[in-house]
TORTI-608400 format. One record per residue: residue number from 1; residue in three letters; chain; y negated, x, z of N, C-alpha, C in turn. Coordinates in pm, whole numbers. Each point is the difference from the previous one (the first is absolute). Layout:
! residues N
SITE    k    r  c     npy     npx     npz    capy    capx    capz     cpy     cpx     cpz
SITE  NUM  ALA  A       Y       X       Z       Y       X       Z       Y       X       Z
...
END
This chain:
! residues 343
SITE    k    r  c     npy     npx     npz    capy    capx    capz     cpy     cpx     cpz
SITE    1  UNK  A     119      85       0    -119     -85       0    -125      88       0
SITE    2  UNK  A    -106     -16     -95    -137      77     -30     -34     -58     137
SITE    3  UNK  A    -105     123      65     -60     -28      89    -140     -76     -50
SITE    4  UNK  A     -66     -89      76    -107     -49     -24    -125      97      27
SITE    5  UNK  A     -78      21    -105    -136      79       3     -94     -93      30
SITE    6  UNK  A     -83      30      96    -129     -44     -27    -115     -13     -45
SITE    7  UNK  A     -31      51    -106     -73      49    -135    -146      67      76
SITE    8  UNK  A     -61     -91      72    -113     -24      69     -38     117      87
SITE    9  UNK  A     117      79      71      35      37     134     -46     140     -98
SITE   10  UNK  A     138      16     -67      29     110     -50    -132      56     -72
SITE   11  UNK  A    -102     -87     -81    -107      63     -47     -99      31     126
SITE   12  UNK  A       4    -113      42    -126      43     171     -51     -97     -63
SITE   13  UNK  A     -39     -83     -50     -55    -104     -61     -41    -143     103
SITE   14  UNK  A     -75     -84     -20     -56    -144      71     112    -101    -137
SITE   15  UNK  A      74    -100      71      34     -97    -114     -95     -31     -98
SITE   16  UNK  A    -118       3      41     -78    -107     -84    -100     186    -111
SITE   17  UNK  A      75      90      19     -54     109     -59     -53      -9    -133
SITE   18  UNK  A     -97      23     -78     -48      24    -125      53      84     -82
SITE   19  UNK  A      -3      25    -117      85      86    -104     -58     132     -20
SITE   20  UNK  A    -117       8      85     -49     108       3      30     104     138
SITE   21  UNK  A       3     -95      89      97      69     104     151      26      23
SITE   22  UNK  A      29     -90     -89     152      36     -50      77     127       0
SITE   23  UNK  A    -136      26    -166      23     100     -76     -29     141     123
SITE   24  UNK  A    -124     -32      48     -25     116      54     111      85      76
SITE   25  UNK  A      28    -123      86     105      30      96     134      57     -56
SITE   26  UNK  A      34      -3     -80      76      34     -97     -12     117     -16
SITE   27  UNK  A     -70      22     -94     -63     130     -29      11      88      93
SITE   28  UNK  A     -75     -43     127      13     137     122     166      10      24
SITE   29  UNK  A      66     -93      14     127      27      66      70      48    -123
SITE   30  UNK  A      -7     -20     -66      83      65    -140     -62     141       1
SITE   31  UNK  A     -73      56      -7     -66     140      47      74      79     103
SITE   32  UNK  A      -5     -67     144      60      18     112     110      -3     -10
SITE   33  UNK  A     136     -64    -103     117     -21      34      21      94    -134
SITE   34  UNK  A     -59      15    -128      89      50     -84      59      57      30
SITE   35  UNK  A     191      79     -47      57      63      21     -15     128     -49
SITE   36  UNK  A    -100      28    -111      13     145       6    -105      40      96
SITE   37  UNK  A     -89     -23     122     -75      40      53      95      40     190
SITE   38  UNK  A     100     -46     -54      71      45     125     117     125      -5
SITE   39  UNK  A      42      66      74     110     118       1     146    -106     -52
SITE   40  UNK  A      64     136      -6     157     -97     -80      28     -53     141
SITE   41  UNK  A      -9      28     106     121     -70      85    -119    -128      57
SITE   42  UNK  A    -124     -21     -59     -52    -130      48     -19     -67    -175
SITE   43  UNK  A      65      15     -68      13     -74    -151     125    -156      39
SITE   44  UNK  A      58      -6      75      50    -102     -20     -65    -127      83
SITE   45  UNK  A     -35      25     107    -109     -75      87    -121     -27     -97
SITE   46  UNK  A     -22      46     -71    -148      37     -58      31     -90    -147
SITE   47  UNK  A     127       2     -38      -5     -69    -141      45    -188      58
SITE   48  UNK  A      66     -20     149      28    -120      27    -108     -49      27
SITE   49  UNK  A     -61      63      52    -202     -67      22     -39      -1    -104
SITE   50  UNK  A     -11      68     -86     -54     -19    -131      60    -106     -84
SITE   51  UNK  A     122     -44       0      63    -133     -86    -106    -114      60
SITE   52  UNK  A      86      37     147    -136    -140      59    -119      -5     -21
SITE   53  UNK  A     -64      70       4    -139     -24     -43     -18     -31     -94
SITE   54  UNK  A      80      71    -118      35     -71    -140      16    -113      -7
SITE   55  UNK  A      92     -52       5      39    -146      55     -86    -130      39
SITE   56  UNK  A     -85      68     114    -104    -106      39     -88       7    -106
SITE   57  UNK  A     -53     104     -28    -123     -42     -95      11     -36    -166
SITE   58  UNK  A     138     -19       7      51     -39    -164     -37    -191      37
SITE   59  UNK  A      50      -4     101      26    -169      27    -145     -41      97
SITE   60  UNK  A     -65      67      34    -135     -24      77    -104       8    -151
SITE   61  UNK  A     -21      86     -42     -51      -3    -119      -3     -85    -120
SITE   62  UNK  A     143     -59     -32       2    -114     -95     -38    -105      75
SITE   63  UNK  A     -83     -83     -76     -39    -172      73     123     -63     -16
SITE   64  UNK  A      74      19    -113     120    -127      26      89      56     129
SITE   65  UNK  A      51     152       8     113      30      78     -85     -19     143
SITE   66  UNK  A    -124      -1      36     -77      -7     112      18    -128       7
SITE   67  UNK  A       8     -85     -35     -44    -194      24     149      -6      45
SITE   68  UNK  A     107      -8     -36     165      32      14      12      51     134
SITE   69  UNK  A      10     120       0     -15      73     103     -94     -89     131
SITE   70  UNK  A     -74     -47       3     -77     -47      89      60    -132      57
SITE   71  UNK  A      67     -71    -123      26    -111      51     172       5      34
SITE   72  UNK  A      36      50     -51     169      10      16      41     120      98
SITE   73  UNK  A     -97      81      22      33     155     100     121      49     -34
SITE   74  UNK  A     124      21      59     112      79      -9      87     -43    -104
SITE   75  UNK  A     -43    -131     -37      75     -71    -139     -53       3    -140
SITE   76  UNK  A    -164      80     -17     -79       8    -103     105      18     -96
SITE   77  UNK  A      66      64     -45      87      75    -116     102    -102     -23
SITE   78  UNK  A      19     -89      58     108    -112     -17     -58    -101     -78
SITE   79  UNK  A    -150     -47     -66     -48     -70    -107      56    -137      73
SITE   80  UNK  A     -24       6     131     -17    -142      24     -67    -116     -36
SITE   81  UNK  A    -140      83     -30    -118     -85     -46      59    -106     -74
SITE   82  UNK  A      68      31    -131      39     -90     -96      85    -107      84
SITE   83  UNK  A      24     -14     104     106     -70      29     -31     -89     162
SITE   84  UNK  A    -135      54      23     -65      -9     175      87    -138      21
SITE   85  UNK  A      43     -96     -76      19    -182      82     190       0      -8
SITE   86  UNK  A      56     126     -13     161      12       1      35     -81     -70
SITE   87  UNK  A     -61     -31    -154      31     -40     -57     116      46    -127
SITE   88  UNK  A      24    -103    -120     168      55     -98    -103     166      17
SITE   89  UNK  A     104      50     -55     -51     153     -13      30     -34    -162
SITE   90  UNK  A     -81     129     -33     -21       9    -168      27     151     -55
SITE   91  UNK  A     101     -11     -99      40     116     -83    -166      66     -53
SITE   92  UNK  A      50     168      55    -120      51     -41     -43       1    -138
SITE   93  UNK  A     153       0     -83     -67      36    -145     -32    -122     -99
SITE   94  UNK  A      48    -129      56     -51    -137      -8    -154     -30      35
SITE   95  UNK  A     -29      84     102    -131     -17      41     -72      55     -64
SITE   96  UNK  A      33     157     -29     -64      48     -58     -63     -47    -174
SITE   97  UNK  A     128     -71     -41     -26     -48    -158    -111     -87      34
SITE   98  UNK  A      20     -97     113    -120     -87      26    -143      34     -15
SITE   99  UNK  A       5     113      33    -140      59      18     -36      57    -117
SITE  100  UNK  A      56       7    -120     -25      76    -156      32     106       1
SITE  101  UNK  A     136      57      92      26     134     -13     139       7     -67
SITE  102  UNK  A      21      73     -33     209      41     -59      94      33      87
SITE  103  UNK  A     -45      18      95      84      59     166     -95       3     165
SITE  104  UNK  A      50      61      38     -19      12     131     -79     114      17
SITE  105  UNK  A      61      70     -79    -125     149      13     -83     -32     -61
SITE  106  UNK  A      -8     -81    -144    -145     -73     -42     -80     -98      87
SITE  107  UNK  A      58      -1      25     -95    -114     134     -56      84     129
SITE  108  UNK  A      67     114      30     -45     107      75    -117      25     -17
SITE  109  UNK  A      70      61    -181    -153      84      -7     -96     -75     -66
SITE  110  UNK  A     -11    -139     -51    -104     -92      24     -80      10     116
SITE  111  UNK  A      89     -32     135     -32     -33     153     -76     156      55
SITE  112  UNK  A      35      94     -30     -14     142      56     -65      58     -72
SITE  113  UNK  A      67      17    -149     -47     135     -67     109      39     -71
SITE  114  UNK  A      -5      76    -111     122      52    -109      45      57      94
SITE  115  UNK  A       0      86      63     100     120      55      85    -105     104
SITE  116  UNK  A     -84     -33     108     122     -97      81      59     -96     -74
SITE  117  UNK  A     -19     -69    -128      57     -47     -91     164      92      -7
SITE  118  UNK  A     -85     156     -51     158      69     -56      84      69     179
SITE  119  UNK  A    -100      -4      95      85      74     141      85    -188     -23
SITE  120  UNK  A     -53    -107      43     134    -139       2      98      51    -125
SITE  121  UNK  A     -40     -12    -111     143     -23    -104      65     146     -28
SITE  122  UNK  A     -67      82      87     116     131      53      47      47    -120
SITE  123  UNK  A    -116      10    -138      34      91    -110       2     187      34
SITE  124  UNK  A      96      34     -71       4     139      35    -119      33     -85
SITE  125  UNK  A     -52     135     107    -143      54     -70     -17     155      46
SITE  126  UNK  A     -55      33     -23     -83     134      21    -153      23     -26
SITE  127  UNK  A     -59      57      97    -195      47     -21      15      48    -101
SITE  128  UNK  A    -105     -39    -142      10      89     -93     -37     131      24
SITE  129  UNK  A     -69      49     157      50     141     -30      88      92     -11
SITE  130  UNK  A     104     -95       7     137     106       5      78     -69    -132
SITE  131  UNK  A     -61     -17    -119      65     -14    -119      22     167     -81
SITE  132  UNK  A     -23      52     103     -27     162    -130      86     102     128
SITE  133  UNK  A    -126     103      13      73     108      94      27     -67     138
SITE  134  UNK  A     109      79      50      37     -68     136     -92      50     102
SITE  135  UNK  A     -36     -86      52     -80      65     147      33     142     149
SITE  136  UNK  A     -94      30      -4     -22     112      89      45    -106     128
SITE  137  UNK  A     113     131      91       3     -51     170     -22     127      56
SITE  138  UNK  A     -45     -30      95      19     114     131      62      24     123
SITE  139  UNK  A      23     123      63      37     -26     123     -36     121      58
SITE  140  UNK  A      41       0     128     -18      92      75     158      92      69
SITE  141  UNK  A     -65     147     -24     144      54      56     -74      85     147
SITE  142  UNK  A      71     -53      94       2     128      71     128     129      16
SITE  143  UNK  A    -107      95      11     117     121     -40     -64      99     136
SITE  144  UNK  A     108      74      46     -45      62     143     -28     152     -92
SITE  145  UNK  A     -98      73     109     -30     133     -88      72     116      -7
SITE  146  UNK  A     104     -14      79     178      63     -14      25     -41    -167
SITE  147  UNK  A      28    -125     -55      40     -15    -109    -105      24    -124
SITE  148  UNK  A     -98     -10      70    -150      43    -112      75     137     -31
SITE  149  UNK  A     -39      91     118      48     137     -37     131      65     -58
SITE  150  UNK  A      91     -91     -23     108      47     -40      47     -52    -185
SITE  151  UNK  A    -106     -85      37     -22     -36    -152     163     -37     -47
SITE  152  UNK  A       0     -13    -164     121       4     -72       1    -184     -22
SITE  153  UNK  A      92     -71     -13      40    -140     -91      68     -48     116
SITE  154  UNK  A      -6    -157     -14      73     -93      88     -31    -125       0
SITE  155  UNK  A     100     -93      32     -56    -122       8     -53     -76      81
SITE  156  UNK  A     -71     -87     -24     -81     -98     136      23    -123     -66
SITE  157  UNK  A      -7     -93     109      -1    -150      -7    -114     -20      78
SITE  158  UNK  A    -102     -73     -94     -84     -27      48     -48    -204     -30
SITE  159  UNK  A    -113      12      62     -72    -167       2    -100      18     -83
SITE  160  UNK  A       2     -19     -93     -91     -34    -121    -101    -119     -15
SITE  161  UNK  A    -124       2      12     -72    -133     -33     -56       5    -148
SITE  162  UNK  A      54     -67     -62     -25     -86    -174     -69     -84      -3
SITE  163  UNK  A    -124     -16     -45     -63    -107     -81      64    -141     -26
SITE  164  UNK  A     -21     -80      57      98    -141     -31     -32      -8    -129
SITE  165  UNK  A     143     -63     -60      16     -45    -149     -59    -131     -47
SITE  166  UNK  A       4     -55     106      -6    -149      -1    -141     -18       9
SITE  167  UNK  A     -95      47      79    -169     -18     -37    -100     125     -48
SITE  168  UNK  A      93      87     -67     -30     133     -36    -104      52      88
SITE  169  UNK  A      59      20     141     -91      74      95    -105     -85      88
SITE  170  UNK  A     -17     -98     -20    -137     -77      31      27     -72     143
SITE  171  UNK  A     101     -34      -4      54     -84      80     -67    -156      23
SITE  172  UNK  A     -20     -24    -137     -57    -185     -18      66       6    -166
SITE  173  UNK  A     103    -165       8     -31     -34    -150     -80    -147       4
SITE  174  UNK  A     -95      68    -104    -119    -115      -8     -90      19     145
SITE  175  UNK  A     -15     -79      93     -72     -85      80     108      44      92
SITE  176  UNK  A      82      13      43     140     -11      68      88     132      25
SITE  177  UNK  A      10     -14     129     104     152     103     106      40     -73
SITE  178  UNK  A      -6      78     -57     141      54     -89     113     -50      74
SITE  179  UNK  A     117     -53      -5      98     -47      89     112     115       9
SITE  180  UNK  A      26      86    -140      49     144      30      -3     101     105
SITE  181  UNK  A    -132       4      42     -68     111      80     -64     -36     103
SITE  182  UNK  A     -25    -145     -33     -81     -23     146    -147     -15      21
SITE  183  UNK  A     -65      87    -141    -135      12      20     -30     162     -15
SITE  184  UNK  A      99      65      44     -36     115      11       0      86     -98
SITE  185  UNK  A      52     -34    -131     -28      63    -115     149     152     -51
SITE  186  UNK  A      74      -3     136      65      95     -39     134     -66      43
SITE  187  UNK  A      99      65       7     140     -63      71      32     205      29
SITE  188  UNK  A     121     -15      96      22     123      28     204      12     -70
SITE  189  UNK  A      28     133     -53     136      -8     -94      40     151      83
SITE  190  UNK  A     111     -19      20      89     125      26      57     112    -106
SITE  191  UNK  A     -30      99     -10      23     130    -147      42     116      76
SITE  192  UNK  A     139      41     -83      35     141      16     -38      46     -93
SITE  193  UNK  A     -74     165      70     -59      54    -132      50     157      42
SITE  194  UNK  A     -16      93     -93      44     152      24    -142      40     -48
SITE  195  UNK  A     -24      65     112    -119      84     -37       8     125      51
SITE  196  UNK  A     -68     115     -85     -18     164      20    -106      51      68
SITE  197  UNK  A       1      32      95    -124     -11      86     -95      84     -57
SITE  198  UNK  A    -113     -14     -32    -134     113     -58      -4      96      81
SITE  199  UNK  A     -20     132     -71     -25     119      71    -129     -40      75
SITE  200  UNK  A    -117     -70     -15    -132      -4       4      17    -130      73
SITE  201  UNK  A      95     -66      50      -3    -102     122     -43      27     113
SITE  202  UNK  A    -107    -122      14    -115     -20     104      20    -135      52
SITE  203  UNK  A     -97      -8     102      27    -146      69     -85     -55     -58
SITE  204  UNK  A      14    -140     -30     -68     -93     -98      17      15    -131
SITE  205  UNK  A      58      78     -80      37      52    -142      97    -152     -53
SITE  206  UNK  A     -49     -28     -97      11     -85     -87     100       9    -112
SITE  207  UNK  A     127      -1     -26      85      63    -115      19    -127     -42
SITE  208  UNK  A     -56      12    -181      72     -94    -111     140      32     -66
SITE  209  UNK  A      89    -110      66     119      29    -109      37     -86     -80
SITE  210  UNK  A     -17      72    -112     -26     -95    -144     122     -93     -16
SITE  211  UNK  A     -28    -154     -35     113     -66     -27     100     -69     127
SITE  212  UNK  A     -56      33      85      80     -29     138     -57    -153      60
SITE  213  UNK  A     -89      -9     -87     -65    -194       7      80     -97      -1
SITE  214  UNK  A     -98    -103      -3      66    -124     -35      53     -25    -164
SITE  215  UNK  A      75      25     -51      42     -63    -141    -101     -45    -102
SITE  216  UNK  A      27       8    -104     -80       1     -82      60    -177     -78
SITE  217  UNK  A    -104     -50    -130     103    -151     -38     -35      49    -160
SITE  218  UNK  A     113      -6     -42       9     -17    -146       1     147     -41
SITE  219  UNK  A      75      83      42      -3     148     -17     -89      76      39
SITE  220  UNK  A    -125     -50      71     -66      93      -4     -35      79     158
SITE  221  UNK  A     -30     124      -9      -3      96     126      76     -61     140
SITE  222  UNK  A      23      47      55      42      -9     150    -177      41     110
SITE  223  UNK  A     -56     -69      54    -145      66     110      90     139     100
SITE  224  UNK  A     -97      30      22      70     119     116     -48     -59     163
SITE  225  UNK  A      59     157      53      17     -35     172    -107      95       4
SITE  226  UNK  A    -101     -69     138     -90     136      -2      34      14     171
SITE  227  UNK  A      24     129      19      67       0     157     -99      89      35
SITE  228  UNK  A     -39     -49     106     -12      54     112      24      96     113
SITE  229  UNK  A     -14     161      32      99      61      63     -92      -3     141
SITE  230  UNK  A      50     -56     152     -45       5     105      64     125      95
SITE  231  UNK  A     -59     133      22      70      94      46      19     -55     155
SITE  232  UNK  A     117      34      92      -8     -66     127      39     142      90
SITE  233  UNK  A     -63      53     104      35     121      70     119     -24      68
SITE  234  UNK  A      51      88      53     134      60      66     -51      62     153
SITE  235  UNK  A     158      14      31     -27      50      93     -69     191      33
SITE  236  UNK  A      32      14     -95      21     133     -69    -133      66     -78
SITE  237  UNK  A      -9     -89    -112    -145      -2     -80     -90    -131      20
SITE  238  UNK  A    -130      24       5     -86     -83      67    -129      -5    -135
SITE  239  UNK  A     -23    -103     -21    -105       2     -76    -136     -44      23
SITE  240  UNK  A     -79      43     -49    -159      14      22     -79      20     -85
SITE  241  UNK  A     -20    -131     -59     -63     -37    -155     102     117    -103
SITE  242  UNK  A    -116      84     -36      95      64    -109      56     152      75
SITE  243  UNK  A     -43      27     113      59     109     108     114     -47      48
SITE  244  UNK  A      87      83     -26     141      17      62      50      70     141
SITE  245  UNK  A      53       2      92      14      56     157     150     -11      -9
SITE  246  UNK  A      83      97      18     128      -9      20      15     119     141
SITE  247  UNK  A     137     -27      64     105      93     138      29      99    -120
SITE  248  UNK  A       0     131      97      88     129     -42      71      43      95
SITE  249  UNK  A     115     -25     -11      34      75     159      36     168     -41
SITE  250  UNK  A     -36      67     113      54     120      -7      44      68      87
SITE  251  UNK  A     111      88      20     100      86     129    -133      79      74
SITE  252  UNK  A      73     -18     157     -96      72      86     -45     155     -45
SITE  253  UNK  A     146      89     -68     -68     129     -75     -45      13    -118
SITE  254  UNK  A     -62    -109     -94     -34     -45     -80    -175      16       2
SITE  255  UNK  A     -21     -37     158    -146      -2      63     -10     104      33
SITE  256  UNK  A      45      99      -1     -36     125      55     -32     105    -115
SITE  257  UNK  A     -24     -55    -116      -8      94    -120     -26     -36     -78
SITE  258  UNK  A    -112       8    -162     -31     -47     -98     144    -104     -43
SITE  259  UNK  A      12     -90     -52     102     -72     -25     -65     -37    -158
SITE  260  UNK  A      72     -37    -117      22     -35    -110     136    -102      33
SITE  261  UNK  A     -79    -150     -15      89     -78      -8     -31    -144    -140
SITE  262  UNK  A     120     -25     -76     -36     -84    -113     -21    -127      44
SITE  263  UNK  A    -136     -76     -38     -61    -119     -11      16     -80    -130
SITE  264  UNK  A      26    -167      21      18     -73     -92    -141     -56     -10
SITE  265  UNK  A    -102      29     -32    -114     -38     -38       2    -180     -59
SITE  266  UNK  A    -123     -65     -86     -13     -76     -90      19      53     -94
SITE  267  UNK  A     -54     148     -30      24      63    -156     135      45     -64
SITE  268  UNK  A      82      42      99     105      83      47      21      78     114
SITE  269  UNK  A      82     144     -29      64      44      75    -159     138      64
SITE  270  UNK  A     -14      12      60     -78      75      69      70      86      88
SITE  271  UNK  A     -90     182      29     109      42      72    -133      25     136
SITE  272  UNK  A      29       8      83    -174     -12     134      54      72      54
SITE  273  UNK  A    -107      89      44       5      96     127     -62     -56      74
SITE  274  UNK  A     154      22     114     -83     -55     172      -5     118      99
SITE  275  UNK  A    -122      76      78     -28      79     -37      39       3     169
SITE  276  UNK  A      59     139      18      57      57     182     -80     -98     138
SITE  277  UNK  A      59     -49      39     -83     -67     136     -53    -167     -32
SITE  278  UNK  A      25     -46    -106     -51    -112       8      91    -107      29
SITE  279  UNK  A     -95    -103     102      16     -89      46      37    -102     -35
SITE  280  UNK  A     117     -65     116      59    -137     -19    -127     -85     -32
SITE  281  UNK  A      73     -70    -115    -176    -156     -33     -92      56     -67
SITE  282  UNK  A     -47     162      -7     -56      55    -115     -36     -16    -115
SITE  283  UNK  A    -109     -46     -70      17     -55    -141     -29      88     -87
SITE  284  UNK  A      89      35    -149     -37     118    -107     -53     -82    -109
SITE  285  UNK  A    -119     -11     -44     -98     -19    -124      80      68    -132
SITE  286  UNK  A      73     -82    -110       8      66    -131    -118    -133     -96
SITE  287  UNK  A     -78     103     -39     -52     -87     -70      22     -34    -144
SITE  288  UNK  A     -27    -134     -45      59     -38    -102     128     -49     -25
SITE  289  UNK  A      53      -7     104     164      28     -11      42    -191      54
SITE  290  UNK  A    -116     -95      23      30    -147      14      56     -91     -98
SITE  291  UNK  A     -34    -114     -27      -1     -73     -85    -104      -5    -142
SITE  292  UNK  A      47     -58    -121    -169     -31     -78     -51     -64      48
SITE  293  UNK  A    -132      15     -23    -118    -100      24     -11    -101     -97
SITE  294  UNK  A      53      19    -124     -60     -91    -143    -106      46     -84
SITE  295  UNK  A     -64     109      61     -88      40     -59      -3     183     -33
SITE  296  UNK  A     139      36     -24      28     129     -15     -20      76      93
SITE  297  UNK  A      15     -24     137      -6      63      96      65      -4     128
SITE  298  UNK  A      38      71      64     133     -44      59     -84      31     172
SITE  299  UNK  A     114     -80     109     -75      13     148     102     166      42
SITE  300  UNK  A      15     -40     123       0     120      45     135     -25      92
SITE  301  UNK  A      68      92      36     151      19      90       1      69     141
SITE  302  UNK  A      14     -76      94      -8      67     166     177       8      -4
SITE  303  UNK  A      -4     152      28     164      23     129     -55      -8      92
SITE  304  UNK  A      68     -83      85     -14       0     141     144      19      64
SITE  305  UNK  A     -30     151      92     103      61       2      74     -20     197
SITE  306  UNK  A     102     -55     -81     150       5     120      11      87      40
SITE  307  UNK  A      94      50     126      97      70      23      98     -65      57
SITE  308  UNK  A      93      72     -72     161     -62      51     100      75     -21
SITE  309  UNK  A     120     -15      78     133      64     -25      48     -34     -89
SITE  310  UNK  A     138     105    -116      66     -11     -82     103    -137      37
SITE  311  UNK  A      22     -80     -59     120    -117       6     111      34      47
SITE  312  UNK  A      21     191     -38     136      67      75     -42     129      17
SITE  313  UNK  A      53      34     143     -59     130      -8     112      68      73
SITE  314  UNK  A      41     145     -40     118     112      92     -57       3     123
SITE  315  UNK  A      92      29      91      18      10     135    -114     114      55
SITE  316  UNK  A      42      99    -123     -96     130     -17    -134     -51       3
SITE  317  UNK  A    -102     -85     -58    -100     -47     -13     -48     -77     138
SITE  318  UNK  A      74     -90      78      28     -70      93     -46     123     157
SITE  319  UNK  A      61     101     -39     -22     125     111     -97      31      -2
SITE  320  UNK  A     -65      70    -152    -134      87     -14    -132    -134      96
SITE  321  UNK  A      73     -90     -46    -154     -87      70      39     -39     145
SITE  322  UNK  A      79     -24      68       7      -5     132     -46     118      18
SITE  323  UNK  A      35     105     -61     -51     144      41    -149      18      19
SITE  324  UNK  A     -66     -51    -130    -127     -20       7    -102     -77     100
SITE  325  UNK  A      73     -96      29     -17    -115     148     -27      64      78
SITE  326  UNK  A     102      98      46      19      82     148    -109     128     -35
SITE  327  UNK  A     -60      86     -97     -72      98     -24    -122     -28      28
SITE  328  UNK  A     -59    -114      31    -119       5      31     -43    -188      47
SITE  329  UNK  A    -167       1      16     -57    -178     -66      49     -70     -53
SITE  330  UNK  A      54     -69      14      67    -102    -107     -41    -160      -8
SITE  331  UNK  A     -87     -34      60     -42    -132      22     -84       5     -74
SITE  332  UNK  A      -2    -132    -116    -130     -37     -87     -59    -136      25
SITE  333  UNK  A    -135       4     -33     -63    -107      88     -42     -84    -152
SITE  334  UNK  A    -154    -105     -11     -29     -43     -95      88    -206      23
SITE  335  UNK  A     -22     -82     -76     -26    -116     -43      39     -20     137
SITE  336  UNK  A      97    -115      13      18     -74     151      54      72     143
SITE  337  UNK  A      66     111     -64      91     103      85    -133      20     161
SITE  338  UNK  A      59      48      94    -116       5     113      74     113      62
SITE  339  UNK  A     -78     115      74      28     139      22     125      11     113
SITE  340  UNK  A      46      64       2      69      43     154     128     -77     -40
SITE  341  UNK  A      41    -141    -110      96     -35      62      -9    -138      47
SITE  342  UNK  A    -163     -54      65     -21    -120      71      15     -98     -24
SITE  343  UNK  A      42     -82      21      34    -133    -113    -156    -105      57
END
């Protein structure tokens, strides 16, 4: 059972509202609710408010579906009117001849308008903008900057939003709420796609892949996918606009001496000197070595340097540093740690 809307409520509207406050009201909340003005994980909240609002102001807006609506409330759509005294009931397309039409959808779209004429007699159709090349969709990928950097081919399944077919994007046919979409002009489609990640992948980077659209009619082109790449940080690598911050860990005798250790940059493979004595949390500046900018210029790469033990280490190794323990100071102080031991 459809839940009952209250047309009135839902715009913010007075019953006795003017068509100018209608509209207005409309307008702002259609602003406020569109779905592309919200993040993906508030797009589905955001497109059910948006039907409704659709909704009300398709039937608040027309004088006939408003007079209906007013007088029948939760039964408007049931065309009681014709019938208010429960009287014989009457074949629609009998009625309709009555009235100088050939059908029921002629009598529609007498009563309405051509198009709700052809939405009643439910002829198959298409927006003539999609008589030629197939339409452009998009989506969004998120990709973590572990897989940015490692680049190479793979597949994703992603949520694609397409251009509705049915009101070529607009989300009204004629006068009237696209019933496809809701109002909202797009519908959302599920696509596996294989894509090669760009050497020159950035966050917000835009990749066209040709032909990966919606279908083309009568032979002609396939539209493409234009994706979206959303870089997302790690635990590991951290991002900062187009500056990159990644962990290095390195062995306690590692710190005790110029060290040459290999870095996986944005660009590649980098080799950094971390230089005798430096400090746990320490940050090393390579510049250039971030993400693109888009504008031929790339950000910049912080090591921020660990220390840690090998994953396995000889017994032999295990000695030299107890040994080291017992040779002297051995207590290090710094972030929450507190001196002596004290809790």
């Amino acid at each position: 059972m459809v839940e009952f809307q209250d047309y009135y409520a839902v715009l913010g509207v007075a019953r006795d509202a003017g068509a100018d406050d209608i509209k207005r009201a409309y307008r702002k909340l259609a602003l406020q609710w569109h779905p592309d003005r919200h993040k993906e994980d508030e797009k589905a909240e955001a497109e059910a408010k948006f039907k409704r609002i659709s909704e009300a102001y398709e039937v608040l807006s027309d004088e006939h579906k408003r007079k209906r609506y007013d007088q029948l409330g939760a039964r408007w759509r049931d065309g009681q009117e014709f019938d208010a005294g429960g009287g014989p009931q009457v074949d629609p397309e009998e009625f309709a001849r009555q009235f100088g039409g050939g059908g029921f959808s002629d009598f529609f779209a007498r009563f309405f308008g051509e198009q709700m004429g052809r939405d009643v007699g439910r002829q198959p159709r298409r927006h003539p903008r999609y008589r030629h090349r197939g339409a452009d969709v998009r989506a969004t990928l998120q990709l973590s900057v572990e897989d940015a950097l490692a680049g190479g081919s793979r597949d994703f399944e992603l949520g694609v939003t397409a251009p509705c077919a049915r009101c070529g994007g607009v989300g009204f046919l004629g006068e009237h709420v696209c019933p496809a979409c809701g109002g909202v002009g797009s519908v959302r489609q599920r696509r596996t796609v294989s894509l090669r990640i760009p050497p020159d992948v950035r966050d917000g980077l835009t990749v066209r892949l040709r032909g990966l659209g919606e279908p083309g009619e009568d032979g002609a082109s396939a539209g493409d996918l234009l994706l979206t790449i959303e870089l997302a940080s790690t635990d590991t690598f951290r991002l900062h606009g187009n500056d990159l911050e990644a962990d290095v860990p390195i062995a306690p005798w590692e710190a005790l001496a110029d060290t040459q250790v290999g870095v996986r940059t944005a660009r590649g493979r980098v080799e950094a000197r971390i230089p005798a004595g430096t400090q746990a949390g320490a940050k090393l500046r390579l510049r250039g070595q971030g993400f693109a900018d888009g504008q031929g210029g790339h950000g910049d790469f912080y090591i921020v340097v660990r220390h840690a033990l090998p994953a396995s280490m000889s017994d032999r190794q295990r000695d030299l540093l107890r040994q080291a323990a017992a040779a002297g100071p051995s207590q290090v102080g710094g972030g929450a740690r507190l001196p002596g031991g004290e809790g």
